[in-house]
C-alpha positions in Angstrom: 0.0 0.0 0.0 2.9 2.4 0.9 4.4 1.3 -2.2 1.7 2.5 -4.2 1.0 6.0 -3.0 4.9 6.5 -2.7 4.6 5.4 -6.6 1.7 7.6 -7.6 3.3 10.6 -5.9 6.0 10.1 -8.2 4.4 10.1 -10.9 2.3 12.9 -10.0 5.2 15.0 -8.8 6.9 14.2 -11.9 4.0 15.1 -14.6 3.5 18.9 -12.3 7.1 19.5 -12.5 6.9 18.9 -16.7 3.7 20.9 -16.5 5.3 23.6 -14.4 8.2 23.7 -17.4 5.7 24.1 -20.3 3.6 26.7 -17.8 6.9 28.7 -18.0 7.0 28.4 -21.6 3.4 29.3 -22.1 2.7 31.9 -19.7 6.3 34.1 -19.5 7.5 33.1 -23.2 4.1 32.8 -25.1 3.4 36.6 -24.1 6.4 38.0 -25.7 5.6 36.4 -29.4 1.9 37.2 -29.1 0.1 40.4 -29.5 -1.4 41.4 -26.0 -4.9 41.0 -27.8 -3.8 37.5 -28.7 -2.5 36.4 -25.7 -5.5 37.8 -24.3 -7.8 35.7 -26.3 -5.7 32.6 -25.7 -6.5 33.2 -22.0 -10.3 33.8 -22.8 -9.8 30.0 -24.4 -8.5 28.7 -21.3 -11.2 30.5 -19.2 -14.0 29.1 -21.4 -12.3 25.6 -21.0 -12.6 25.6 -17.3 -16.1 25.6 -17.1 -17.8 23.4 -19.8 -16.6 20.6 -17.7 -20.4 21.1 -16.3 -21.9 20.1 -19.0 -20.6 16.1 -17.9 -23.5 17.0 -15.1 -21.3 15.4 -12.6 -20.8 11.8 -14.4 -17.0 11.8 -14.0 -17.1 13.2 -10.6 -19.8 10.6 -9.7 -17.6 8.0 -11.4 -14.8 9.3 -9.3 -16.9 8.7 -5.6 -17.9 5.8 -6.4 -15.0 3.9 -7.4 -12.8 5.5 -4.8 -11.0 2.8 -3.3 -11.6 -0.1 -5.2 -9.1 -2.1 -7.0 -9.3 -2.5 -10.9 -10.5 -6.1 -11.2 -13.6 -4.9 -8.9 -14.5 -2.9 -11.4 -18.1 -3.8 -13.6 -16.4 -3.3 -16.8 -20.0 -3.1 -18.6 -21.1 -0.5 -16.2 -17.9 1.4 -17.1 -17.6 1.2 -20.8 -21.8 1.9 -20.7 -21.2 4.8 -19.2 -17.7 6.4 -21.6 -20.0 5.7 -24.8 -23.4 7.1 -23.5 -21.6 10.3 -21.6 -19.3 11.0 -24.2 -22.3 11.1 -26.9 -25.2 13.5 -24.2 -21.9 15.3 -23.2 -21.4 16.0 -27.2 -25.0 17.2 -27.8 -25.3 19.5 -24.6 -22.0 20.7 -25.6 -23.4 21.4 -29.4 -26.4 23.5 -27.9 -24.2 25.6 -25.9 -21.6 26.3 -28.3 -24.6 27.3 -30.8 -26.1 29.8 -28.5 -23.1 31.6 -27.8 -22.3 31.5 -31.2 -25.4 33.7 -31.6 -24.7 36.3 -29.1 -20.6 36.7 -30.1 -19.9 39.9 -31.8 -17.0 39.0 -33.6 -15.9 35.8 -36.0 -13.2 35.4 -33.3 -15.3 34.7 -30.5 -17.2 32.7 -32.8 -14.0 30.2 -34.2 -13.1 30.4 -30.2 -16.1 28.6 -29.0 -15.9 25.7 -31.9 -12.1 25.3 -31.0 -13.8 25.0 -26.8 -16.6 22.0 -28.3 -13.9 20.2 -30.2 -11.7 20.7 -27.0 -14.2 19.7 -24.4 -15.3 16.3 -26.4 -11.5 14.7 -25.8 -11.1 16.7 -22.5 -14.5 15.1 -21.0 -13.4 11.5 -22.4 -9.8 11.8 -21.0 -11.5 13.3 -17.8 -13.6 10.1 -17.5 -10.7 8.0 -17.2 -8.3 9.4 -15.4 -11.0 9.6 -12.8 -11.4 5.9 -13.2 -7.6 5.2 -12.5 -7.3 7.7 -10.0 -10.4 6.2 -8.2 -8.3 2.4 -8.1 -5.3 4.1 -7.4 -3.8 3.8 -10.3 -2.8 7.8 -10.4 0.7 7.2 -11.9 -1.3 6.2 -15.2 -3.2 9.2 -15.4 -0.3 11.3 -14.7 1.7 9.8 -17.6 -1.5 11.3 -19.6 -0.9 14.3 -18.1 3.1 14.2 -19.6 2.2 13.3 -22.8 0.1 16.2 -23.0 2.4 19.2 -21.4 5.4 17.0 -23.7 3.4 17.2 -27.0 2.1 20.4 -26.2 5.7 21.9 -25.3 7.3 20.4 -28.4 4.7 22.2 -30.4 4.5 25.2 -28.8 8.5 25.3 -29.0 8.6 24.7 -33.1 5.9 27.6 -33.7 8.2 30.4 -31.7 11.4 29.3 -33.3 9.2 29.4 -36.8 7.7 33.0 -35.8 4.0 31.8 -35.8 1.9 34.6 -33.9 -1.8 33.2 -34.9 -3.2 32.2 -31.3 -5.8 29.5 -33.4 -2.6 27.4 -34.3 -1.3 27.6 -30.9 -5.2 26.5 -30.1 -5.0 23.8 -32.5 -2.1 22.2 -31.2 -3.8 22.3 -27.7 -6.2 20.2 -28.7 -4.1 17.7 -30.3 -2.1 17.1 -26.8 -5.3 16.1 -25.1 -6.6 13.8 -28.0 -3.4 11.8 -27.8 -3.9 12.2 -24.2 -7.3 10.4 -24.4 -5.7 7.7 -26.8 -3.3 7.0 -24.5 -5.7 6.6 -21.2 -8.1 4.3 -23.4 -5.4 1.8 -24.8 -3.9 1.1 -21.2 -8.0 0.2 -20.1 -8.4 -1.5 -23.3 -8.5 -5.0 -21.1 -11.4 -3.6 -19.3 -13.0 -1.7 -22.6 -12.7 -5.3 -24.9 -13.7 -7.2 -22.1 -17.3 -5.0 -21.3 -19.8 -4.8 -23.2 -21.7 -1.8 -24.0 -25.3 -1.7 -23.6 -27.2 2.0 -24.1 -29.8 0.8 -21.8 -26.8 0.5 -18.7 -24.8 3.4 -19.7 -28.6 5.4 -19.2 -28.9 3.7 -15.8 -25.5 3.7 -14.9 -24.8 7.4 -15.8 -28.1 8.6 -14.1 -26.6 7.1 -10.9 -23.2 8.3 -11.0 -24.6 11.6 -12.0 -26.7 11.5 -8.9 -24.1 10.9 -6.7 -21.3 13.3 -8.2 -23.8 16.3 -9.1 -23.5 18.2 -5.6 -19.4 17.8 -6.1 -19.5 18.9 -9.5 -21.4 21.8 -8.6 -19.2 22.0 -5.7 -16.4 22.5 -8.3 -18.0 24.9 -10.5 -18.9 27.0 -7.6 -15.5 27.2 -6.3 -14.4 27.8 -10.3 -17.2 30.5 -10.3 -15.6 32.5 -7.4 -12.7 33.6 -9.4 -14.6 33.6 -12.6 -17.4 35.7 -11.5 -14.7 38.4 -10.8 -12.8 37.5 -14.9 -16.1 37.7 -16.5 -17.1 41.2 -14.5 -13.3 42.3 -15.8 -13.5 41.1 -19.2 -17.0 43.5 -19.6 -16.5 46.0 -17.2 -12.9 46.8 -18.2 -12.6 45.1 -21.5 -10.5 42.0 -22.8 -7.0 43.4 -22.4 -7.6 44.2 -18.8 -9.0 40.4 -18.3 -6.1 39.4 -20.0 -3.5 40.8 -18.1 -5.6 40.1 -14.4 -5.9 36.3 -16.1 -1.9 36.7 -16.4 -1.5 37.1 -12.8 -3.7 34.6 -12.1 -1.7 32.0 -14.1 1.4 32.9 -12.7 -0.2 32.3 -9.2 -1.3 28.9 -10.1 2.4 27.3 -10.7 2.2 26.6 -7.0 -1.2 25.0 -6.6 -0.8 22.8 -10.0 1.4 20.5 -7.7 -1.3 20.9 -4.4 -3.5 20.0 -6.9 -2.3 16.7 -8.2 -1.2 15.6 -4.9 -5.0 15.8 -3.8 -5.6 13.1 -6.6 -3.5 10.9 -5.2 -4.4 11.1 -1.6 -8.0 10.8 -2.0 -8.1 6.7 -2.6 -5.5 6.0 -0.5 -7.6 8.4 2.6 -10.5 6.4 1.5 -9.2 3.1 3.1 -8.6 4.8 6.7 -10.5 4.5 9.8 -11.8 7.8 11.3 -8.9 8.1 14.0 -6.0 7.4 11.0 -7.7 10.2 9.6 -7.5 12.3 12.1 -4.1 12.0 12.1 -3.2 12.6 9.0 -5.5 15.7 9.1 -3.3 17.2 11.9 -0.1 16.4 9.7 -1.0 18.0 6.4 -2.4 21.2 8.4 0.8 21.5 10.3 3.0 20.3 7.2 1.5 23.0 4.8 1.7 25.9 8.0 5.5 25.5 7.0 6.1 25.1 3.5 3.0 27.3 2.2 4.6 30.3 3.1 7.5 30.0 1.3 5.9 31.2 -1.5 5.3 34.8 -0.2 9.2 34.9 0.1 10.5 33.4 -3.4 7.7 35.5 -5.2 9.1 38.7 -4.2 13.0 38.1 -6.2 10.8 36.6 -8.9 8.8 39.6 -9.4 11.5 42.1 -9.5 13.0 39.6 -12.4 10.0 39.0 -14.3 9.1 42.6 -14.6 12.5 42.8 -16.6 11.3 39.6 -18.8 7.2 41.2 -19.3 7.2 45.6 -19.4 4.3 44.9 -21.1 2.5 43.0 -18.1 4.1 45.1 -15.6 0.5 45.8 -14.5 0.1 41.7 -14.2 3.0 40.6 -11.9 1.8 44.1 -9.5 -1.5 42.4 -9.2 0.3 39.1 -8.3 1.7 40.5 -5.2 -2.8 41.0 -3.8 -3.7 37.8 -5.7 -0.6 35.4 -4.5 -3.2 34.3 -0.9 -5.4 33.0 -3.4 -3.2 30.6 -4.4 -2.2 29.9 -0.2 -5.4 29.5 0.9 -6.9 27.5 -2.0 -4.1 25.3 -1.9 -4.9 24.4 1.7 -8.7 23.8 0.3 -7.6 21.4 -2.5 -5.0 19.7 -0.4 -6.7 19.2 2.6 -10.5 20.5 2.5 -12.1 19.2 -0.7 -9.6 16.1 0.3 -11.1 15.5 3.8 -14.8 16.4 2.6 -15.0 14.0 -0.3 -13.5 11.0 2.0 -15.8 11.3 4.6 -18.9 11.9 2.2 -19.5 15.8 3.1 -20.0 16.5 -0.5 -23.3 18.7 -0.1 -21.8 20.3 2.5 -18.8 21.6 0.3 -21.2 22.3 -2.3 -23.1 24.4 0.4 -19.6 26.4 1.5 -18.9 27.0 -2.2 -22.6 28.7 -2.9 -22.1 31.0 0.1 -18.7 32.1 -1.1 -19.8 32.9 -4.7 -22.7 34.7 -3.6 -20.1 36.7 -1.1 -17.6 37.4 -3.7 -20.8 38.2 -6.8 -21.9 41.1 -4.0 -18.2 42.3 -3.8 -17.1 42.0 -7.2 -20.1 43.8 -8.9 -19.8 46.9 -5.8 -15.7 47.3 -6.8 -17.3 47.7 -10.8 -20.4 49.7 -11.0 -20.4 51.6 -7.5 -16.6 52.1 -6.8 -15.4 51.2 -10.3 -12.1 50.4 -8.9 -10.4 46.9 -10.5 -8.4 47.0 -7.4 -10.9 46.9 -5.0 -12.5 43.7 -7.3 -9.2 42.1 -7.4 -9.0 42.1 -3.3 -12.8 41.4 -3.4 -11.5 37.6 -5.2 -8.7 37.5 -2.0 -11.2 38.0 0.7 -13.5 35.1 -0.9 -11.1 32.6 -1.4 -9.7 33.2 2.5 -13.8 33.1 3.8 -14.1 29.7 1.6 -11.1 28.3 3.6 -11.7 29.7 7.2 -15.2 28.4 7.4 -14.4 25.3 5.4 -11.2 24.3 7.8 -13.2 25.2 11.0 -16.2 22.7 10.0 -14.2 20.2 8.8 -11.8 20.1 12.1 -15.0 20.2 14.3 -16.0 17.1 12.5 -12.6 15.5 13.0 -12.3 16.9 16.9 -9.4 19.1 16.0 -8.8 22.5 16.9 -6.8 24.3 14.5 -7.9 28.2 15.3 -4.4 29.8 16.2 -2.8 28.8 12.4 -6.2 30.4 10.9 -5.8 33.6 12.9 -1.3 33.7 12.0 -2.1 32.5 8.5 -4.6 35.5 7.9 -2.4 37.6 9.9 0.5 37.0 7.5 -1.5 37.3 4.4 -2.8 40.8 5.3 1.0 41.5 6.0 2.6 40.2 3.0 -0.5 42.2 0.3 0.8 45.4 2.5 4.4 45.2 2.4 4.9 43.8 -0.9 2.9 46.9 -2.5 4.5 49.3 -0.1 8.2 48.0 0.0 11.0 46.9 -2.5 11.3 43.9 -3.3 14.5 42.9 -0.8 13.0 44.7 1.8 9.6 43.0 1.7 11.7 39.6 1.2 13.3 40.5 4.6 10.5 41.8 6.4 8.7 38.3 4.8 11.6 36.3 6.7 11.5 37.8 10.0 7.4 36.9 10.2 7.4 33.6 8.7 10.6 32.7 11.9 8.4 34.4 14.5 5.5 32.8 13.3 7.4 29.3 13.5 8.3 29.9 17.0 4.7 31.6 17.9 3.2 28.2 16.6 6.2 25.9 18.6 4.9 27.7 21.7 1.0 26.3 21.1 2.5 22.7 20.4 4.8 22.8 23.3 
């Protein structure tokens, strides 16, 4: 068993630290050969990317939860391949409708070609999606995360030959996207090709089968979108309020933030069936040791950020404007990687997924209020940028001091030092140079280490 997660963790550690290189290449290279328009549209491809993952109406998710902790020869191989063929094809047609009424309402034939190139997207992204849930759910992660390789590889290779040949059309960039995942999708279906020839497909399961998975995965997927929707509530609100460069170059700092929680991210994957197996007081435990783990290496990232700004302000002049936003928007990526690592963990093992859902819904609505008051009553993109900040820190305070009531563990004093040090770091890092934030950074994150070896003592 030890041998197994020690195995999927590197894998997964392995396919972030590939995806981290071609996240470097795409998101501090890909700006300097596009236009800011078309790097701006590129990120308005990746936003619309994000959230068609709804229209699987939590199948995969459902697939996911239900599976959790089996082992592959448990597995009802007809329910399975029931299930890829009939959600691939509902998924398909939803997807069709959507894309047509958008269509209708774009105002320019680049919007239109965008939301084509998201369908085409979304119908290998949905299918890969399916299963890698289904090998992450038998604990199988380190397959799914050689999916994940072949896609940042193929997509890195590409991406590499069209700078060198001076192409600046963000559709071919698009196009070559796409092709990562589909090979992506071939790849996860030829190693469960066993399982897939050995099933047989029956519409009549795959309708019965899907309706229950759907059941059961429909408050997480929601769940997901929700917690999507709190960041992309405050995008979409930019992208009209303020226009599409604006969103692009807010979307720029969000991307940059997200190197980090790429690697919280996956590890999350591969916790999940392996937590699934544990009895309530094993549980416990390892809830305590992530929480104080992540109290120590989490805020490391407010230090290295600040050198790394000054340097990539010298790479990007153009998206000066970006890596200044980063220095409000980088507690985002802190206290949602506590929630991916450790909260929507915890909640899906012990069945809480409603309750997620219900944390998420309040969050949005919190963030909707504060997002659309910093547009059309203070019109201030500042004020909306902090107003995505505050959400994502409520989300993780109230989820974290649910979730450790439930477990009977009280983890109060890192909430109040880990909001302490966030206000601290937005306020020196946009008052201070850069070395002497880093120092002042330093000094807290030491007494902060001692202020938390007092409570443990």
């Amino acid at each position: 068993m030890q041998k197994k997660i020690k195995q999927n963790f590197i894998f997964a550690f392995t396919a972030q630290a590939i995806s981290l290189i071609v996240s470097c290449s795409t998101n501090l290279v890909l700006p300097k050969v596009l236009s800011v328009s078309g790097y701006s549209y590129w990120q308005l491809f990746l936003f619309y990317c994000t959230y068609v993952p709804c229209l699987a109406l939590g199948l995969n998710d459902g697939i996911y939860l239900r599976y959790g902790g089996m082992h592959r020869q448990e597995l009802d191989k007809d329910a399975v391949k029931s299930q890829l063929g009939v959600g691939l094809l509902y998924q398909l047609f939803l997807g069709m409708i959507v894309n047509f009424t958008f269509i209708l309402f774009s105002h320019t034939a680049q919007r239109r070609l965008l939301f084509l190139l998201v369908l085409v997207y979304y119908f290998f992204y949905t299918g890969h999606n399916f299963l890698g849930f289904v090998f992450q759910s038998i604990n199988e992660t380190n397959i799914y995360s050689k999916s994940i390789i072949i896609v940042r590889i193929i997509f890195f290779t590409a991406q590499v030959l069209l700078m060198l040949a001076g192409v600046q059309n963000v559709n071919t960039y698009i196009t070559f996207y796409i092709i990562s995942i589909s090979l992506a999708f071939a790849y996860l279906l030829w190693m469960f090709r066993p399982e897939l020839m050995a099933g047989r497909f029956s519409f009549q399961k795959g309708i019965a089968e899907s309706w229950t998975s759907i059941r059961v995965g429909i408050s997480l997927m929601f769940a997901n979108i929700c917690s999507l929707l709190i960041l992309g509530v405050c995008r979409q609100i930019i992208d009209v309020r303020w226009g599409l460069i604006a969103f692009g170059k807010v979307s720029l700092s969000l991307t940059l933030m997200n190197f980090a929680l790429t690697f919280i991210t996956q590890i999350s994957l591969v916790l999940f069936p392996a937590l699934r197996r544990f009895s309530v007081d094993r549980l416990q435990q390892y809830y305590v040791k992530l929480n104080r783990g992540l109290f120590y290496i989490l805020p490391l990232m407010y230090i290295f950020y600040l050198p790394l700004a000054f340097l990539l302000k010298l790479w990007l002049p153009k998206y000066t404007v970006s890596i200044d936003y980063l220095a409000t928007v980088l507690p985002i990526c802190y206290f949602d990687s506590k929630m991916n690592l450790i909260g929507n963990t915890f909640f899906k093992v012990l069945n809480k997924q409603v309750l997620l859902l219900k944390i998420n819904v309040v969050t949005i609505i919190l963030s909707s209020v504060m997002e659309l008051l910093a547009a059309y009553v203070f019109n201030t993109m500042y004020f909306a940028i902090l107003g995505m900040v505050l959400a994502i820190m409520f989300r993780n305070v109230l989820a974290d001091i649910l979730l450790s009531s439930s477990l009977g563990v009280n983890i109060l004093s890192s909430e109040i030092l880990d909001i302490i040090l966030a206000i601290l770091f937005i306020l020196t890092a946009n008052s201070l140079s850069w070395w002497q934030a880093m120092l002042g950074m330093l000094v807290l994150y030491l007494l902060r280490g001692l202020v938390m070896q007092k409570k443990t003592l």
